[in-house]
Structure formats: structure tokens, C-alpha cells
N, C-alpha and C positions, 0 to 999 in steps of 0.2 A: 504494500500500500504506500502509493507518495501524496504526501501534500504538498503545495505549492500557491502561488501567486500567481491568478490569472490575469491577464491585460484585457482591457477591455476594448472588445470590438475583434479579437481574435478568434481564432476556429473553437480556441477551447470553450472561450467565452458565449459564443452561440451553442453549443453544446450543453454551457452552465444555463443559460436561458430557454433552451429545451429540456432540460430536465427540471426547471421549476414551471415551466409550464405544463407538462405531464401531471408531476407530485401535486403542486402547490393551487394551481389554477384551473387546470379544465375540470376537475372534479365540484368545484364550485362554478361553473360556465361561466368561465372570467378568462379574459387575454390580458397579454400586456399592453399597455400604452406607449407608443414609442418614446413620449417624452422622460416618461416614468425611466427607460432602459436608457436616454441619455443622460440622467441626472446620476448613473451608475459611473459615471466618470472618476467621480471623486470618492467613490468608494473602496475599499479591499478589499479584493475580491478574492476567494478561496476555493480551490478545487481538491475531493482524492479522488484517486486515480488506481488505479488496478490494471497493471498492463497495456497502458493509456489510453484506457475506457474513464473516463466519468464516470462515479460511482455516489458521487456524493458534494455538495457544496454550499456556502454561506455568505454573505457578505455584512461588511460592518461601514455602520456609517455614522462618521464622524455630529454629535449633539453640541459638545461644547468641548473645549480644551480637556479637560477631566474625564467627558464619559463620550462612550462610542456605543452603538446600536446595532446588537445581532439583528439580519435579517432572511427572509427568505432562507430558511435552512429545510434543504431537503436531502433523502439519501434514495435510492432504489427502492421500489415498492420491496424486492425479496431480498435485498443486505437490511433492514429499519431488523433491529434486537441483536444486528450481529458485534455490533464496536464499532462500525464506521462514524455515528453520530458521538459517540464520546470522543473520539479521535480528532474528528473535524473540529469541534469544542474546546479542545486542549490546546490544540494549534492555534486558534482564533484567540484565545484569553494569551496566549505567551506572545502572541502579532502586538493585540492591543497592548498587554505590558510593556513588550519590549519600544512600540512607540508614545510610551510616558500616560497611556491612561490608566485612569485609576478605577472606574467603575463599566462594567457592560449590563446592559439595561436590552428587554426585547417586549416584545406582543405575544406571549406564547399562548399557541391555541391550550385548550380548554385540556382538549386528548396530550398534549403534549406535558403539560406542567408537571408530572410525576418523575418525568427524564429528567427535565431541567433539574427540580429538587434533589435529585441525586448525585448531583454535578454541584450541589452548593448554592444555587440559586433562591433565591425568597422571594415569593408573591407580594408586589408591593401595593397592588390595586381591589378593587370589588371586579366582578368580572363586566367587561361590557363584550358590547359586540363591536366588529370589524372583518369585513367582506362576507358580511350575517350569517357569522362563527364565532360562540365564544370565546374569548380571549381576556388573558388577566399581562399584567406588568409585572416582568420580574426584573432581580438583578443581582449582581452578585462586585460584590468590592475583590480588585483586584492586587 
């Protein structure tokens, strides 16, 4: 398994935007907006890879000097229990440390918040809705 840094606008990159459109979006009949995918400029962007397949991926987007914003985390419908999402997780909090943030903050669906907790993260919100899926705020101090 590698992780890495994707560029954005690259092969792999259309690859990371196909596989959240898969995972993340068509299940709730939603696309991407293209503006939405250019504001990914300024994001970190994260990929694993298995053999350099896409297997899994994240991006973090920059809130303030101190905290940064998981987002968009998906993995393969049949790797999801195997460690690719802890792994991807791991990598992304040692990205943000290592460029001086101090807090990662997300929207974690509703289904998802039991992973996150297990990873150290804390529910900081009640739950609302977003893309009309539960979803609560977590975070975790880095």
C-alpha cells in the first residue's frame, strides 16, 4: 500500500474524483460541480494506492492557520473494514502536523462516526443534516 500526494488536475486526480463520485455521490444522486472541483486547488490532496490502482482517498482543506478540514474521505466499496481508512487517517493527521496544524475538524456522516471515535476523534456538534445525511462535527487536536 502507498500513500502519496496527489496534484491536482492529474490522471490520478481524476481517478480520486471518480472514486468519490462512485463512494460518496451517486448513491445520494448528486455530481460534482465543477466549481466545487476547482476550489480543490488549494487543497491536499491524498491518495492509496495498491499496485497503482486507487484504493482509497481524502483531502484537507485549509479553515484557518491552526485547523484544517478532512474531507471527502472514501475507500472501495470491498477494502471499507480492511485498514485502508485508518491508514489514509494516519497519513493525513502526520501531513497536517507536519505543516504546523494543530486541530483536524470534519462532517462525519452519521454511519461513519464510530470509525472516526476510534481514531481519537470527538463529536463536537448535535447532529444536522448535509447532502440530506446525517452528519455530526468532529475533531481531534493534533
Amino acid at each position: 500500500m502507498a500513500l502519496k500526494l496527489i496534484d491536482h488536475g492529474s490522471k490520478e486526480y481524476q481517478e480520486m474524483v471518480e472514486l468519490r463520485r462512485t463512494i460518496l455521490r451517486k448513491p445520494l444522486g448528486l455530481e460534482f460541480d465543477p466549481k466545487e472541483l476547482e476550489r480543490e486547488k488549494e487543497d491536499i490532496l491524498i491518495g492509496c494506492f495498491e499496485d497503482d490502482k486507487l484504493e482509497g482517498c481524502c483531502l484537507l482543506t485549509k479553515t484557518d492557520d491552526k485547523a484544517i478540514r478532512l474531507r471527502q474521505m472514501a475507500v472501495l466499496s470491498g477494502l471499507q473494514g480492511k485498514g485502508f481508512g485508518r491508514v489514509l487517517m494516519q497519513f493525513a493527521e502526520n501531513i497536517a502536523r507536519d505543516r504546523g496544524y494543530k486541530t483536524i475538524t470534519m462532517h462525519a456522516r452519521k454511519t461513519a462516526v464510530g470509525f472516526y471515535q476510534k481514531l481519537g476523534y470527538k463529536v463536537s456538534s448535535d447532529e444536522f443534516l448535509e447532502l440530506s445525511i446525517p452528519h455530526y462535527i468532529m475533531e481531534k487536536d493534533l
